[in-house]
NUSE-439279 format. One record per residue (C-alpha): residue number from 1; x, y, z. Coordinates in pm, 1 decimal, padded with zeros to 6 digits, always signed. Layout:
<sites>
<site><n>NUM</n><u>X</u><v>Y</v><w>Z</w></site>
...
</sites>
This chain:
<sites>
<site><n>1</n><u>+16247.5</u><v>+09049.6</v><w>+00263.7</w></site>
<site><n>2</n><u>+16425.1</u><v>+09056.9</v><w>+00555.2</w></site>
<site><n>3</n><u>+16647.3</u><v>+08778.2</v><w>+00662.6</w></site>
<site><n>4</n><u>+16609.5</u><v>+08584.1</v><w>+00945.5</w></site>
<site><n>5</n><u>+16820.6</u><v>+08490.6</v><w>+01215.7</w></site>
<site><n>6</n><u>+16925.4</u><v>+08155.4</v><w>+01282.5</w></site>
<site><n>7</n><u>+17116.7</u><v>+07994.9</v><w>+01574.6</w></site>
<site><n>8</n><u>+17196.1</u><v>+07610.0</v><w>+01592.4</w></site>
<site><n>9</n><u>+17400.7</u><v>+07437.7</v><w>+01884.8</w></site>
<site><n>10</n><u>+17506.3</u><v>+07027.0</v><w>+01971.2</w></site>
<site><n>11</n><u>+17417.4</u><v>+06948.8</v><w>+02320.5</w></site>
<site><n>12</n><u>+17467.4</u><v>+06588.6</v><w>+02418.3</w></site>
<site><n>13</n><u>+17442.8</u><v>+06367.5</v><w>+02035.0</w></site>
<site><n>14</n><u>+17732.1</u><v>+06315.3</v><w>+01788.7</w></site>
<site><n>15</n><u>+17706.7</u><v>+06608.2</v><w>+01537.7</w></site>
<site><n>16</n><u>+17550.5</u><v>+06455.2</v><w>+01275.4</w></site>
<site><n>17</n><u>+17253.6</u><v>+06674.5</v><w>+01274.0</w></site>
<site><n>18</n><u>+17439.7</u><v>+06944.4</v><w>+01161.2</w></site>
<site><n>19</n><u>+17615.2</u><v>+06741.1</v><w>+00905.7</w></site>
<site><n>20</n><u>+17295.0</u><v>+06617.2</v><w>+00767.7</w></site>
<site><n>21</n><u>+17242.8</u><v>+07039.8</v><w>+00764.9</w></site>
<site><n>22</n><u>+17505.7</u><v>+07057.3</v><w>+00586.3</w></site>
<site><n>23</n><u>+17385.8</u><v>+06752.6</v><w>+00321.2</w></site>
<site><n>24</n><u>+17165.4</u><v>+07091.8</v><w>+00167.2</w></site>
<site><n>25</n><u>+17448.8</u><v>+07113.1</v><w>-00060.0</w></site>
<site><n>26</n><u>+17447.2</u><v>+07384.8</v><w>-00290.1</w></site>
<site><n>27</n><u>+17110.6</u><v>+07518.2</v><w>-00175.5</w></site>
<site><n>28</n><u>+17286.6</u><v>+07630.8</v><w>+00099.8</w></site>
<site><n>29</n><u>+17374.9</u><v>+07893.4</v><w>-00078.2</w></site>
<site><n>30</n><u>+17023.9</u><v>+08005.9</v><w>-00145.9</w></site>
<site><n>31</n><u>+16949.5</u><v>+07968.0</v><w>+00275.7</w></site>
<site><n>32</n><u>+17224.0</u><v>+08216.2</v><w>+00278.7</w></site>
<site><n>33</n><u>+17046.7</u><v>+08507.4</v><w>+00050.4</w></site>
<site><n>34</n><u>+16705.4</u><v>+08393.2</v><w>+00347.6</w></site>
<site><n>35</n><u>+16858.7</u><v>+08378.5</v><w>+00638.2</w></site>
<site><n>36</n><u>+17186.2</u><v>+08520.9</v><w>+00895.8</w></site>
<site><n>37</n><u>+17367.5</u><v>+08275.0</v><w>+01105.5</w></site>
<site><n>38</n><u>+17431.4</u><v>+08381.5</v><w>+01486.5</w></site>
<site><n>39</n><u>+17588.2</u><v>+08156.8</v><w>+01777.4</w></site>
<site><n>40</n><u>+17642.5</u><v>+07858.6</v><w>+01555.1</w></site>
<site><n>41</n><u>+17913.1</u><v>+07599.3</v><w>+01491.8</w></site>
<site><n>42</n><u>+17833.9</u><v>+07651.3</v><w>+01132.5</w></site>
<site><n>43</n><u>+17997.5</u><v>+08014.3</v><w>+01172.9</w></site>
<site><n>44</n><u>+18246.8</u><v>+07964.1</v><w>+01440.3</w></site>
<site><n>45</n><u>+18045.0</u><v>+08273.0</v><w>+01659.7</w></site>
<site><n>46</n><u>+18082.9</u><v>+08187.9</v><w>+02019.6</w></site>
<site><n>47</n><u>+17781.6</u><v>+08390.5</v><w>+02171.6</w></site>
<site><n>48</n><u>+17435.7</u><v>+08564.2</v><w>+02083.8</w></site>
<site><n>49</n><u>+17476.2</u><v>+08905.9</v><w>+01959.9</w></site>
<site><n>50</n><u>+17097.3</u><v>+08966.8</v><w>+01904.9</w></site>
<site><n>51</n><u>+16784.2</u><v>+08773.4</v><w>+01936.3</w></site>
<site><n>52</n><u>+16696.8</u><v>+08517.0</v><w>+01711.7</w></site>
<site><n>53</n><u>+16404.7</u><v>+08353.1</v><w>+01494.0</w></site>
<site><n>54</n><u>+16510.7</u><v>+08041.1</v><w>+01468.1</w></site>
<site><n>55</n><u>+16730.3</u><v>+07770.7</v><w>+01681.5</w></site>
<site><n>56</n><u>+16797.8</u><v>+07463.8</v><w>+01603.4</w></site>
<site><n>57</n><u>+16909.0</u><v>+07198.4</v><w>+01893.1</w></site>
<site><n>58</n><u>+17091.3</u><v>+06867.5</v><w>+01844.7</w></site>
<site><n>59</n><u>+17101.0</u><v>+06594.8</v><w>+02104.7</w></site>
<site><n>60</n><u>+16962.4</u><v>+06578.5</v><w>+02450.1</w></site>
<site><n>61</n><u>+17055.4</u><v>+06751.5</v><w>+02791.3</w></site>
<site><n>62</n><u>+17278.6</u><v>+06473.1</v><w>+02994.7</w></site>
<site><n>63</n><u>+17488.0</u><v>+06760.7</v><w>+03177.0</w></site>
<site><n>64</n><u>+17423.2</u><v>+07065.2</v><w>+03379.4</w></site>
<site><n>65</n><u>+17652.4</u><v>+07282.3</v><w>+03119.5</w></site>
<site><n>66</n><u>+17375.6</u><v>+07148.3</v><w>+02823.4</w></site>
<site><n>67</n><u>+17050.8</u><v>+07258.9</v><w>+03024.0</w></site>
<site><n>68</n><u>+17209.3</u><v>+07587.1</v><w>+03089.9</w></site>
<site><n>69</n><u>+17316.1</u><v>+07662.6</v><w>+02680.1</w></site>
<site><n>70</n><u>+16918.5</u><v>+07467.7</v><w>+02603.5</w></site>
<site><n>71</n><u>+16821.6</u><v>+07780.5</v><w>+02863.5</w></site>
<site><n>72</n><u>+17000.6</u><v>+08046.0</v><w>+02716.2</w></site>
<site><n>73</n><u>+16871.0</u><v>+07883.8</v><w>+02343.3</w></site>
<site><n>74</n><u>+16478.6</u><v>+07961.9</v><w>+02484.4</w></site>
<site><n>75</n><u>+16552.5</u><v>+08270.7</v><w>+02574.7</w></site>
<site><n>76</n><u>+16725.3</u><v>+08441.6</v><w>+02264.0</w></site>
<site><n>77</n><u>+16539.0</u><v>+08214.5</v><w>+02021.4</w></site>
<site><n>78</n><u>+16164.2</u><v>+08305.9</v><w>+01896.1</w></site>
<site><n>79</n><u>+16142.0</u><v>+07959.0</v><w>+01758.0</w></site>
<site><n>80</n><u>+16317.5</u><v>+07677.2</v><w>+01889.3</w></site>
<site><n>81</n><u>+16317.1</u><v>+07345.0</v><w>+01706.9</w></site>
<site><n>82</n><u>+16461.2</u><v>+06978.5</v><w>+01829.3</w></site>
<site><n>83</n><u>+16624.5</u><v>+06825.9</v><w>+01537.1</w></site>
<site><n>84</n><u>+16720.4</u><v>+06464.4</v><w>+01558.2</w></site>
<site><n>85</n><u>+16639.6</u><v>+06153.0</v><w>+01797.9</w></site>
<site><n>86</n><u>+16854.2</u><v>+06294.5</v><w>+02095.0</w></site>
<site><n>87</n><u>+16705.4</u><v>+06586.0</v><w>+02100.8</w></site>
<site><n>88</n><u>+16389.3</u><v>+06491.2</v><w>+02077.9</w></site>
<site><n>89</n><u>+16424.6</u><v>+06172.1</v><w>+02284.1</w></site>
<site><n>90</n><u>+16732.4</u><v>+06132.2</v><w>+02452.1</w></site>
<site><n>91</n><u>+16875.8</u><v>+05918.8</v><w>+02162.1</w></site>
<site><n>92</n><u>+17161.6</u><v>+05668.3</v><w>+02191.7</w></site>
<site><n>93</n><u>+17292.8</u><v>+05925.4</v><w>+02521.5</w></site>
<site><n>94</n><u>+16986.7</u><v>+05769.1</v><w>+02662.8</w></site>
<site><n>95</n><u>+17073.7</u><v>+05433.0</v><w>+02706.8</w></site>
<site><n>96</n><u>+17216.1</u><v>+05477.7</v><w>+03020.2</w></site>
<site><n>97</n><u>+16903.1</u><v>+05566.3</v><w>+03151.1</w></site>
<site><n>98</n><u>+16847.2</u><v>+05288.7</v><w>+03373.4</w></site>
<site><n>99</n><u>+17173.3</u><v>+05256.8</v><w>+03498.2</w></site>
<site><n>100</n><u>+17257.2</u><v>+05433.4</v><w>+03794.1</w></site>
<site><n>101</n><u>+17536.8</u><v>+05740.2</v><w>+03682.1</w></site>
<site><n>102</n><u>+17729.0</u><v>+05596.6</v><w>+03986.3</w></site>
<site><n>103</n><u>+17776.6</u><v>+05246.4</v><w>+03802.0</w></site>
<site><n>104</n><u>+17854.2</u><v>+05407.4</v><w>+03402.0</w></site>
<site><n>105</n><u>+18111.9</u><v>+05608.6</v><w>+03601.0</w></site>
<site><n>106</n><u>+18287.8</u><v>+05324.5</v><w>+03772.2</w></site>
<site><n>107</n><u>+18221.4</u><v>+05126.5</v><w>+03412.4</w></site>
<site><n>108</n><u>+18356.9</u><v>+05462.9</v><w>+03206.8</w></site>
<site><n>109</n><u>+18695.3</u><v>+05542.1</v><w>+03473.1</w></site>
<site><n>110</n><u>+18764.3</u><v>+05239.8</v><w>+03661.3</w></site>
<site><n>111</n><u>+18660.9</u><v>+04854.1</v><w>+03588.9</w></site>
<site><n>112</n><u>+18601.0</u><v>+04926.8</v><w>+03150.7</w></site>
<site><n>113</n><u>+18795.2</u><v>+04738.6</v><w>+02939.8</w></site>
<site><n>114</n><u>+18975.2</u><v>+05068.3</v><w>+02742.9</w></site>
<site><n>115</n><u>+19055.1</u><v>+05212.6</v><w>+03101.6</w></site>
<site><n>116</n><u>+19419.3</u><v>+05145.7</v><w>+03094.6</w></site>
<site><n>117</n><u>+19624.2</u><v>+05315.3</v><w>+03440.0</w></site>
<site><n>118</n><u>+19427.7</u><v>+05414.6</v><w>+03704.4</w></site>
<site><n>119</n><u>+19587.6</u><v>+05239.9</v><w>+03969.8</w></site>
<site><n>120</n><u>+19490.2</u><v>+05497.4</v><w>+04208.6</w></site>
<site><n>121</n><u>+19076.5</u><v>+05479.7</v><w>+04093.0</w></site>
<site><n>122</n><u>+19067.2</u><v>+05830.0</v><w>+04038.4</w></site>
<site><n>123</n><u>+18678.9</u><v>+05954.1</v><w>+03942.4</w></site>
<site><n>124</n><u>+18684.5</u><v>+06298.2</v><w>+03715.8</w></site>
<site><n>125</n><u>+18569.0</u><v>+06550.3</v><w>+04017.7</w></site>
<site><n>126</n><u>+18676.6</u><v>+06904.3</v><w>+03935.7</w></site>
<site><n>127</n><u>+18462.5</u><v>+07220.0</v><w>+03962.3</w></site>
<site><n>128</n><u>+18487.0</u><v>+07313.8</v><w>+03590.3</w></site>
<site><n>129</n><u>+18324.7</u><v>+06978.0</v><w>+03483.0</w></site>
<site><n>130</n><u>+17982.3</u><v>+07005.5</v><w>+03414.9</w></site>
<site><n>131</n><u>+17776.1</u><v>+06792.2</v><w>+03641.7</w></site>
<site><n>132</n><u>+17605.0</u><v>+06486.4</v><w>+03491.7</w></site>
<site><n>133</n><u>+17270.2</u><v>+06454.2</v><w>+03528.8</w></site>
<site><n>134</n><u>+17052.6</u><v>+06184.7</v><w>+03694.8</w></site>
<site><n>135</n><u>+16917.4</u><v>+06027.4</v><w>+03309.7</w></site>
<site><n>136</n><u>+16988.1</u><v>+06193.8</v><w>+02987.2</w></site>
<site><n>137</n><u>+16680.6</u><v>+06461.8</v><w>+02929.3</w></site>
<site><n>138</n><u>+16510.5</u><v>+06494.2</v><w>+02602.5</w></site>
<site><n>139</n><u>+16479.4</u><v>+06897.0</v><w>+02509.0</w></site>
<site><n>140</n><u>+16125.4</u><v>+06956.7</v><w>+02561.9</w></site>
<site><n>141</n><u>+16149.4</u><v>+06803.4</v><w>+02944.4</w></site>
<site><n>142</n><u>+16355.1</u><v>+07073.5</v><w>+03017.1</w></site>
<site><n>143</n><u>+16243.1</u><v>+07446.1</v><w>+02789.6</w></site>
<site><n>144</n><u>+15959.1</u><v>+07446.3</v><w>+02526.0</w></site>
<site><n>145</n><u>+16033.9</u><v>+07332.2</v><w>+02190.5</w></site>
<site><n>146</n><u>+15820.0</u><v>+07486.8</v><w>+01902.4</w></site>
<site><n>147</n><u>+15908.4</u><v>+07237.5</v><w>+01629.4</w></site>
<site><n>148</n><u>+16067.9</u><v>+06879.3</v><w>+01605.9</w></site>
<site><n>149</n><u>+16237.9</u><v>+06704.0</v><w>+01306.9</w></site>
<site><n>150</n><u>+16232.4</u><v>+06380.7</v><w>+01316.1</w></site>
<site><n>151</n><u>+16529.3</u><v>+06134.3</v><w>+01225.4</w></site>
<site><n>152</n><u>+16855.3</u><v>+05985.3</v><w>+01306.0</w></site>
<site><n>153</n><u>+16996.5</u><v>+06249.7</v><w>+01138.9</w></site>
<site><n>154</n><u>+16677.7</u><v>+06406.4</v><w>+01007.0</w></site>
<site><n>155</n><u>+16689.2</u><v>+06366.5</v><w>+00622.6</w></site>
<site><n>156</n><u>+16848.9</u><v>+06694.6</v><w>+00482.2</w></site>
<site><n>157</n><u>+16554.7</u><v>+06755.2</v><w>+00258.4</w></site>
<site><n>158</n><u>+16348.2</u><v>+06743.7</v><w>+00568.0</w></site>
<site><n>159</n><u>+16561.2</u><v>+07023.4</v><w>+00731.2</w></site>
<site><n>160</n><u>+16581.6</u><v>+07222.7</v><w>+00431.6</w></site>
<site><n>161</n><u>+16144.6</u><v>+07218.2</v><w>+00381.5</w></site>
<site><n>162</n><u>+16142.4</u><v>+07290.9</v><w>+00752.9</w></site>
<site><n>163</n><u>+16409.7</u><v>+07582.7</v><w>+00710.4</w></site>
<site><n>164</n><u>+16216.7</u><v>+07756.5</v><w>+00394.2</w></site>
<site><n>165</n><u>+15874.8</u><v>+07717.9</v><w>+00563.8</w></site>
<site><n>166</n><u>+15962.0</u><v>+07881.4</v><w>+00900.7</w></site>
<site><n>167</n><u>+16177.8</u><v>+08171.2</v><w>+00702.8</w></site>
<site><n>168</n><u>+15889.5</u><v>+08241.1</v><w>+00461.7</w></site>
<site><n>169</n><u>+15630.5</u><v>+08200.5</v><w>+00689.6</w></site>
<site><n>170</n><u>+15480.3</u><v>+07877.5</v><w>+00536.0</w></site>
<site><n>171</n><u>+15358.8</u><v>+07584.6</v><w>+00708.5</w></site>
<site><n>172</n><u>+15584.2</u><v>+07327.3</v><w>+00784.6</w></site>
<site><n>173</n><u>+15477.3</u><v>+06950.5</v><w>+00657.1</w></site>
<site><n>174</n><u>+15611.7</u><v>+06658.1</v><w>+00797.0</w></site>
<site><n>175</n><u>+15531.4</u><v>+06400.2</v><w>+00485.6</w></site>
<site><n>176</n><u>+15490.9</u><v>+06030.0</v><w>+00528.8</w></site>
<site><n>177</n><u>+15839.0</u><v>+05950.2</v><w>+00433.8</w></site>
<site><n>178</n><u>+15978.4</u><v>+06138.5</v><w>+00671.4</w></site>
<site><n>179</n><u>+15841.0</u><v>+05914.4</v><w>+00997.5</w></site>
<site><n>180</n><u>+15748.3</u><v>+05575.9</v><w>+00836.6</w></site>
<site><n>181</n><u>+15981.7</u><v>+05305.7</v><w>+00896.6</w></site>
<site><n>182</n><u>+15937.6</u><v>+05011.7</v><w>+00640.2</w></site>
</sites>
């Protein structure tokens, strides 16, 4: 069999997606002998060097620089899955939603309690920042996602069953366990 090609990237979350990825232990060692990793954290390369089956997106799109890497993800991935609340829904990046980016910046650079010096009220404003967004987006607002795991991180079982299916061709079950919350 031939292996598959997967790609993972963090957009706007805290990582632990791809730790929870990493909670597959041993077995991933036996995702190794299924699949090749390209453009991912989880082997340092920086940029596609061929098109891939399988991408896997943590956290939500809250700056321009995140919907142009979720862009480039559609376009060089076959399947693209949202793994993880921000992705999927914005997440904790999303509770600034309903306050005006104007006020969390003032909050974040000039009247916050951590701020420390900034005598002069200086606002970040230089060309190589990305530009924040009006709300935090979740993934599928902004490309078309094929697949979502569930979870804040998804369980690493979960993304393992999801892995195997999609590389073998099986289909993907999202058991009870997985969404119930009691």
């Amino acid at each position: 069999m031939e292996k598959k090609i997967i790609a993972t990237t963090s957009l706007a979350g805290c990582f632990g997606c791809h730790m929870s990825f990493l909670d597959i232990d041993e077995r991933i060692l036996d995702l190794i002998e299924l699949v090749e990793f390209n453009k991912s954290p989880i082997d340092d390369i920086k940029n596609f060097t061929k098109q891939v089956d399988i991408g896997l997106i943590e956290g939500g799109c809250c700056n321009s620089e995140n919907i142009e890497l979720l862009k480039l993800f559609r376009e060089n991935c076959n399947i693209l899955v949202s793994f993880g609340e921000c992705a999927i829904m914005g997440g904790l990046p999303a509770l600034r939603n309903g306050i005006p980016i104007e006020e969390c910046l003032q909050e974040a650079y000039i009247d916050g309690p951590t701020v420390g010096e900034n005598k002069q009220k200086i606002l970040p404003n230089n060309e190589e920042l990305p530009m924040l967004l009006d709300k935090v987006y979740p993934c599928h607002e902004i490309v078309k996602i094929d697949y979502f795991l569930p979870g804040c991180p998804p369980r690493a079982e979960l993304i393992w069953n999801a892995l195997v299916a999609l590389v073998t061709g099986k289909e993907m079950e999202l058991p009870y366990e997985v969404v119930k919350f009691d």
